[in-house]
C-alpha positions, -999 to 999 in steps of 0.1 A, spaced: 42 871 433 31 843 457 -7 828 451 -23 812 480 -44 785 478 -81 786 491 -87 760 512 -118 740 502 -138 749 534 -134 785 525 -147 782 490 -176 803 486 -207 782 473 -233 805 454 -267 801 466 -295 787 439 -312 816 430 -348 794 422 -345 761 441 -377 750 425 -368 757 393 -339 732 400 -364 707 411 -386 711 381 -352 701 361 -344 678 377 -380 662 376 -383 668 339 -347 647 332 -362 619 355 -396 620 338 -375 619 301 -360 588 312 -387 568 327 -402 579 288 -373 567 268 -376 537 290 -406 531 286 -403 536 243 -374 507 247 -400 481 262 -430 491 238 -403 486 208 -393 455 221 -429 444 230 -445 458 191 -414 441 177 -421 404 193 -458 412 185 -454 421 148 -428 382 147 -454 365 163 -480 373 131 -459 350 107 -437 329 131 -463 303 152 -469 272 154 -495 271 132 -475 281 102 -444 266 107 -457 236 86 -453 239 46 -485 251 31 -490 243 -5 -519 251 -28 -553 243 -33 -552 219 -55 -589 216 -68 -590 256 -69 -559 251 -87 -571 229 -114 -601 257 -120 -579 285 -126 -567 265 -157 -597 268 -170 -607 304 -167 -638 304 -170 -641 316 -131 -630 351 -150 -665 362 -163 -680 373 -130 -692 402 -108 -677 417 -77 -709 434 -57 -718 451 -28 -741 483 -21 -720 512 -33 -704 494 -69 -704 465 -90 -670 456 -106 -670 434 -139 -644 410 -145 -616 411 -158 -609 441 -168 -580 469 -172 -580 498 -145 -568 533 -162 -536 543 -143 -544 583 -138 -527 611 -118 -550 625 -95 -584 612 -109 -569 624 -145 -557 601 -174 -521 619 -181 -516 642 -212 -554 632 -218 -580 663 -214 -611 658 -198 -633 657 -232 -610 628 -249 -610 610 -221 -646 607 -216 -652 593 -253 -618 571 -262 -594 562 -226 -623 565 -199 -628 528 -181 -652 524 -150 -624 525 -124 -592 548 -121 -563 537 -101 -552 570 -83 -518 571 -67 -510 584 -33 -483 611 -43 -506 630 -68 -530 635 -40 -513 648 -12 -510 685 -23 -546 689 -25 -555 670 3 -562 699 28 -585 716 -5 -605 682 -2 -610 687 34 -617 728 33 -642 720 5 -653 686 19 -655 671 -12 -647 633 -24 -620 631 -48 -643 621 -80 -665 652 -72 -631 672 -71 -620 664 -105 -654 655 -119 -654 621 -129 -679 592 -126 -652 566 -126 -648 543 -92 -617 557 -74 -588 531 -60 -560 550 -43 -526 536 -43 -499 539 -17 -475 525 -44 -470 542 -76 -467 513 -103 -461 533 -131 -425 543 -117 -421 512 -90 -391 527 -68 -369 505 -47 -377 520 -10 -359 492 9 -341 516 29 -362 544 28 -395 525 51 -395 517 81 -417 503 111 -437 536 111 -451 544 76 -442 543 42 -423 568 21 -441 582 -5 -425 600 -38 -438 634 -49 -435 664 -63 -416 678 -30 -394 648 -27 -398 619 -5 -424 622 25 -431 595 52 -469 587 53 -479 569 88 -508 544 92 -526 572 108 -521 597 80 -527 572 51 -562 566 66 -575 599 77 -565 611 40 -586 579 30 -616 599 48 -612 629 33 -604 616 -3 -633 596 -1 -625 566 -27 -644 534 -35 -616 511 -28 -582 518 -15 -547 496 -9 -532 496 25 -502 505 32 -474 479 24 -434 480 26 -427 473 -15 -391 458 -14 -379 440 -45 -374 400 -49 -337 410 -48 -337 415 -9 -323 387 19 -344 368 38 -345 390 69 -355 423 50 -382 406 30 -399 392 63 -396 425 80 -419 442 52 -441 408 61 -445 423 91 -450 455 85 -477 452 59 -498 427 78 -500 453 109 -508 478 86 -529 460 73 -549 453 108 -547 487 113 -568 497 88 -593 469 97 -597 483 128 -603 516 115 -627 508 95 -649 488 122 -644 517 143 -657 542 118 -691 534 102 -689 567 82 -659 558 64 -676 533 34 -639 529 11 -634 491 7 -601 476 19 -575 461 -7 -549 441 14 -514 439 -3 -495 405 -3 -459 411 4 -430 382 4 -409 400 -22 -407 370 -43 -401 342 -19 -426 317 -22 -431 306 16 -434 340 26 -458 348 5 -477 318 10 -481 320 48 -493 360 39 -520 350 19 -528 323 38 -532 347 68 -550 378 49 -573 347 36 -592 353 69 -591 392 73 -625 409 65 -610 431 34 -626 435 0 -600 419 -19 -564 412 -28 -531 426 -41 -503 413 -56 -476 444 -68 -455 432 -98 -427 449 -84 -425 426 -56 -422 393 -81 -394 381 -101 -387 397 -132 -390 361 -149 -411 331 -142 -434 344 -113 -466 329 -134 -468 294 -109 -460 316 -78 -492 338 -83 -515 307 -94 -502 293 -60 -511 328 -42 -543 326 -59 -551 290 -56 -556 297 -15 -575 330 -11 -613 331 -14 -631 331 -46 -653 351 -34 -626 386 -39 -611 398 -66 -575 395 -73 -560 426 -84 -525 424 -101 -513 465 -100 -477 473 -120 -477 447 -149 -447 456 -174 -464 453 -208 -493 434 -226 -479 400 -228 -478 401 -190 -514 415 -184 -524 386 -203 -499 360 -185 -517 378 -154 -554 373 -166 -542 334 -173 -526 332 -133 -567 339 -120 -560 377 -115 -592 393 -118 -581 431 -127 -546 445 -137 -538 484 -143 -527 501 -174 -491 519 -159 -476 506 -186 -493 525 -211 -482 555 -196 -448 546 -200 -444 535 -231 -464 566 -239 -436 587 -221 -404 568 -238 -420 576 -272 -434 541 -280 -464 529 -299 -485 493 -296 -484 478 -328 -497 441 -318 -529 429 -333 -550 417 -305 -571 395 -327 -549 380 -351 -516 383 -333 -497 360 -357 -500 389 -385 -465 405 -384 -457 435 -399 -440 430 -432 -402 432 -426 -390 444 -458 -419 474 -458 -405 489 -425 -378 517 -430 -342 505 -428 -323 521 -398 -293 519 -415 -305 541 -444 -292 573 -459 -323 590 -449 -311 578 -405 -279 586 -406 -290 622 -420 -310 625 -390 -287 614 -367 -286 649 -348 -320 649 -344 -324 613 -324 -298 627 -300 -317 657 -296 -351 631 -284 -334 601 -261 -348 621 -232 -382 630 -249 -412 646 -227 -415 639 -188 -403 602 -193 -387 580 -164 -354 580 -181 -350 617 -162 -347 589 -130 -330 558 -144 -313 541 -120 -280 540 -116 -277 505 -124 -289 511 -161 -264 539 -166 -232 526 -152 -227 549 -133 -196 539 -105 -198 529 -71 -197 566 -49 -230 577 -74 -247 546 -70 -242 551 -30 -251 592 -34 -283 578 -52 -293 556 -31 -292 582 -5 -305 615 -17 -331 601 -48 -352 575 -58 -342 540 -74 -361 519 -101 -367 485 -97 -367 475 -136 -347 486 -161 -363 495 -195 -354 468 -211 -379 449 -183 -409 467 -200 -396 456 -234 -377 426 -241 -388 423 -272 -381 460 -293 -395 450 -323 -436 446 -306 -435 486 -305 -427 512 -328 -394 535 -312 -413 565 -330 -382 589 -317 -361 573 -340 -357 596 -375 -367 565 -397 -401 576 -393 -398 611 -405 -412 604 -440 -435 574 -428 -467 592 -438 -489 562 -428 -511 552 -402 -490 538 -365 -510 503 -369 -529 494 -398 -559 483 -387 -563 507 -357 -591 531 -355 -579 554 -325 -583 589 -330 -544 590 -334 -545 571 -363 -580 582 -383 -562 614 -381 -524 619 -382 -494 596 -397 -459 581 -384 -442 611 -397 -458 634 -384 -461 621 -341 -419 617 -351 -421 660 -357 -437 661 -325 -413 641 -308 -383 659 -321 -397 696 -315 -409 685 -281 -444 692 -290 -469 685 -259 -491 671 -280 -469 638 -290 -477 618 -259 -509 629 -260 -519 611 -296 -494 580 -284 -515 577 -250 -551 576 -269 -531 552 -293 -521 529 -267 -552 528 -247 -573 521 -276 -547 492 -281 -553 478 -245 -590 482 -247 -592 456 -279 -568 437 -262 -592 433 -232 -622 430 -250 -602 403 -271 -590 385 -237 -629 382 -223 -640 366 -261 -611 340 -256 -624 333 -221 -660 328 -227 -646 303 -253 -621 284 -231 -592 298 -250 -572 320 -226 -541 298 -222 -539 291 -260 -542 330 -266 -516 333 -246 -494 307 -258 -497 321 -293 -487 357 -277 -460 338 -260 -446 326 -296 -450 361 -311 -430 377 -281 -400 354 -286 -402 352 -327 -399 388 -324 -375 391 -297 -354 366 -321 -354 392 -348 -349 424 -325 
């Protein structure tokens, strides 16, 4: 069979059936790329305007502290004052309650108001978001929603479970863990839900890395922060009807430079006050960093130090001229089964060694089955330890880091020392029918015994972190109250000296 070949000129060329449909296309592609074009150059341009906030001519130089300011924070008598303006008054220093949603956890609403309520609740950002479109239908304020009188401070960052979201932000918002997973909150988001949530004070938006980060990442969340950070200044002066005071975050993640020339900078922005997240220090030795953060901003705002680990370090944190630290750590010792033991006033009165039940005893080794059966006890953050902790090889650690969330400290962060708290899970309590502390009046220990918050523990009982959380806020409430008596006297750093020695005496014997 013998094919021919059509010659091109007799090739039969089907007519467009809608020529202006054609040009529309052919429009729209154009228009797409002039766009996309146009998103290059506003990248480039936002990108050269967000390195132009830290990197001038003005800051290249060194800055260093304020020396006299400095020398006064020693003292700490600048403590004992109050924070005013015409909606709230804010007495220093004091502990913030860490809550979920306006709500103390595992605490009812009638306990709370007689034995864990403070004047201020620190409110994070992922326990509000479900009901944020019921606050807007209702057009309520948050402390109307859940009935509470306390001052409201919502939190982008959620101390209580600090989660490294290095790769997870980016130059549009912040990711946010909840309930659904991880959501991305933008600038614009973050602040209308400020308007409809209503709250006294609340933090802007700030890229949380860890001191662990290089150079380059730690000054991108620089930038980020402080543009967020404008943003919400312009929001506000834009909208009269929004009256929620600004907290600015310092980042820096650690270095000192970085977040020296951030303070130095936010020194000068009309916000309320100032916040320095413990997860974005050291795990050691951050103490002369924040005195140095502190020593240059204006006495005239609170410092508010959100995330501290444990008690020695809200003290160490009152002693750097923080005015105000929260109580997340409560929560999770409350969670991991722990109790506060410390005596606030007399902290040099150990418990008696040989009086505390051997671990190596008949009576634990019996019970062996049943401390196996409580390592994961209750809705603690050991259901999210990261992978780090666990050992756990490389491919996890990489599948982790991409599908879940990642702490920044380990437990052993929260407590070096094991020997400050009681571990009630472990079985050598089960026939400790005694109070948890001695000379505690909570309404934990006027009321049950060592023995018998270990059977709660062990059955799972939903009532076990609910006697340890009104045990260890009653525990950081004297331990407050005992910080402001030592600085009316002059005696904050020798306090906290003397809770240094206990921390390390007992670590020694741990």
């Amino acid at each position: 069979m013998m094919v021919t070949k059509r010659s091109p000129e007799k090739q039969i060329s089907v007519p467009d059936v809608n020529p202006a449909k054609r040009l529309k296309v052919e429009k729209d592609e154009n228009s797409k790329t002039v766009i996309r074009n146009q998103t290059v150059q506003e990248t480039i341009k936002s990108k050269k305007r967000n390195e132009s906030i830290l990197i001038n001519p003005e800051l290249e130089v060194k800055i260093e502290p304020d020396e006299t300011r400095r020398s006064q924070l020693n003292s700490s008598s600048h403590l004992i004052r109050k924070f005013e303006n015409e909606h709230f008054t804010l007495n220093s220093p004091d502990i913030f309650s860490h809550t979920h949603c306006g709500q103390v956890p595992h605490v009812t609403t009638d306990l709370c108001s007689t034995t864990v309520n403070g004047e201020v609740s620190i409110v994070p950002l992922h326990s509000v978001l479900s009901c944020v479109k019921v606050l807007e239908k209702l057009n309520k304020s948050l402390a109307d929603f859940v009935r509470t009188s306390n001052k409201i401070v919502l939190n982008p960052f959620n101390s209580s479970e600090p989660c490294d979201l290095t790769s997870f932000n980016d130059q549009l918002g912040m990711s946010v863990w909840g309930k659904g997973g991880r959501k991305k909150i933008t600038s614009k988001e973050y602040l209308c839900i400020v308007k409809i949530c209503q709250p006294e004070m609340f933090v802007s938006l700030s890229d949380v890395v860890p001191s662990s980060v290089n150079k380059k990442r730690a000054n991108k969340s620089c930038y980020r922060t402080l543009q967020w950070v404008n943003e919400a200044i312009t929001y506000l002066s834009d909208n009269n009807t929004v009256t929620s005071r600004l907290l600015a975050p310092i980042p820096g993640s650690g270095d000192r430079q970085l977040m020296m020339k951030s303070a130095s900078l936010l020194a000068s922005r009309q916000v309320f006050g100032y916040v320095i997240e413990r997860a974005t220090l050291p795990v050691e030795g951050w103490e002369d960093l924040v005195k140095d953060i502190v020593s240059i901003l204006p006495d005239s705002r609170p410092v508010f130090m959100l995330g501290v680990l444990n008690e020695m370090e809200m003290v160490k944190a009152y002693n750097c001229g923080c005015n105000f630290v929260d109580s997340s750590f409560v929560l999770h010792f409350s969670n991991k089964g722990q109790a506060m033991v410390l005596n606030s006033a007399n902290p040099t009165q150990l418990p008696d060694p040989s009086k505390q039940p051997d671990s190596s005893s008949e009576e634990a080794t019996n019970d062996s089955s049943s401390e196996e059966a409580t390592k994961d006890f209750g809705p603690s953050l050991a259901e999210n330890v990261p992978s780090e902790v666990t050992g756990e090889n490389e491919d996890k650690k990489k599948k982790k880091r991409e599908t879940g969330k990642v702490l920044i400290f380990k437990p052993e962060h929260y407590m070096p020392n094991k020997s400050i708290n009681l571990d009630l899970v472990s079985p050598v309590y089960t026939r400790q029918f005694c109070k948890i502390a001695e000379n505690c009046e909570c309404f934990t220990c006027r009321r049950h015994t060592k023995g018998y918050v270990n059977h709660l523990i062990i059955t799972r009982e939903l009532l076990a972190p609910t006697l340890l959380m009104l045990h260890n806020t009653y525990h950081v409430r004297n331990l407050v109250n005992t910080v402001k008596d030592k600085v009316e006297r002059g005696d904050l750093a020798k306090y906290k000296e003397t809770l240094d020695e206990v921390f390390k005496l007992k670590d020694s014997h741990s």
